[in-house]
C-alpha positions in Angstrom: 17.7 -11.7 35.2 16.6 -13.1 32.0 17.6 -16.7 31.0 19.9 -17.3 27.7 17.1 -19.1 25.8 14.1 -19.0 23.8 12.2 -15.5 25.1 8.7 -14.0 23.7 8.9 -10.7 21.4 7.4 -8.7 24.4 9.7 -9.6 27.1 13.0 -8.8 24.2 11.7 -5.2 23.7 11.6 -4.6 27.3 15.1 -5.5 27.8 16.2 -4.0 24.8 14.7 -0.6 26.2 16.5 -1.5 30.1 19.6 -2.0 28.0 19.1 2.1 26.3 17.3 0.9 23.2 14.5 3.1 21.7 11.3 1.5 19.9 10.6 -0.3 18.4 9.7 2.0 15.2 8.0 0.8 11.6 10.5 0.5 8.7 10.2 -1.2 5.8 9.3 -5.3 6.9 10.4 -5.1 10.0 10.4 -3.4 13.4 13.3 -1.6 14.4 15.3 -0.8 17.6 17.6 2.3 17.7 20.6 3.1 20.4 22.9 6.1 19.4 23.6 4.7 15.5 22.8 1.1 16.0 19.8 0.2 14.4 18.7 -3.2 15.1 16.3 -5.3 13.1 13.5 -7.5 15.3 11.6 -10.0 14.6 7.7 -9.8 13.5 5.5 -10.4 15.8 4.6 -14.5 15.2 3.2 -17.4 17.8 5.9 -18.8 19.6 9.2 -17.8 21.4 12.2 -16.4 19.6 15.0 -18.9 20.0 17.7 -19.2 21.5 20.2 -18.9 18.2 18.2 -16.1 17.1 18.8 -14.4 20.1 22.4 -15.2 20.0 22.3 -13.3 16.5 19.9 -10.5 17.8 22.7 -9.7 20.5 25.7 -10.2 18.5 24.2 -7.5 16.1 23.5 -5.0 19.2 27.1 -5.5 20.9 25.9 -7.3 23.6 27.7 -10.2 25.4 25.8 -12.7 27.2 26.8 -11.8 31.1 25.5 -8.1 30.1 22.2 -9.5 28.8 22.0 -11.6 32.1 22.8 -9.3 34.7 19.4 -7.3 33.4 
């Protein structure tokens, strides 16, 4: 179960695939994630944790609510 809170690049991609996500695939400046139609946008690779309000953003964008994001 993955904490609401700063998480690395890495560990976000494996989620995103437990979650049905497919990538991430090279467009453009950034990494993509794909599910059905949803394409969603991650960040570059860079030192340091993604935080927690881009997170917030990251899930809002893929429809996903904080007790589904936990329970993975």
């Amino acid at each position: 179960m993955p904490k609401f809170g700063p998480i690395s690049r890495r560990e976000l991609i494996r989620i995103l695939r437990m979650l049905g996500f497919e990538g991430p695939l090279t467009g453009g400046n950034h990494q993509y994630m794909v599910k059905g139609g949803l394409k969603l946008f991650i960040p570059n690779p860079h030192q340091g944790d993604i935080s927690r309000a881009l997170l917030s953003k990251i899930l809002k964008q893929a429809g996903i609510d904080k007790e589904e994001w936990e329970k993975c």
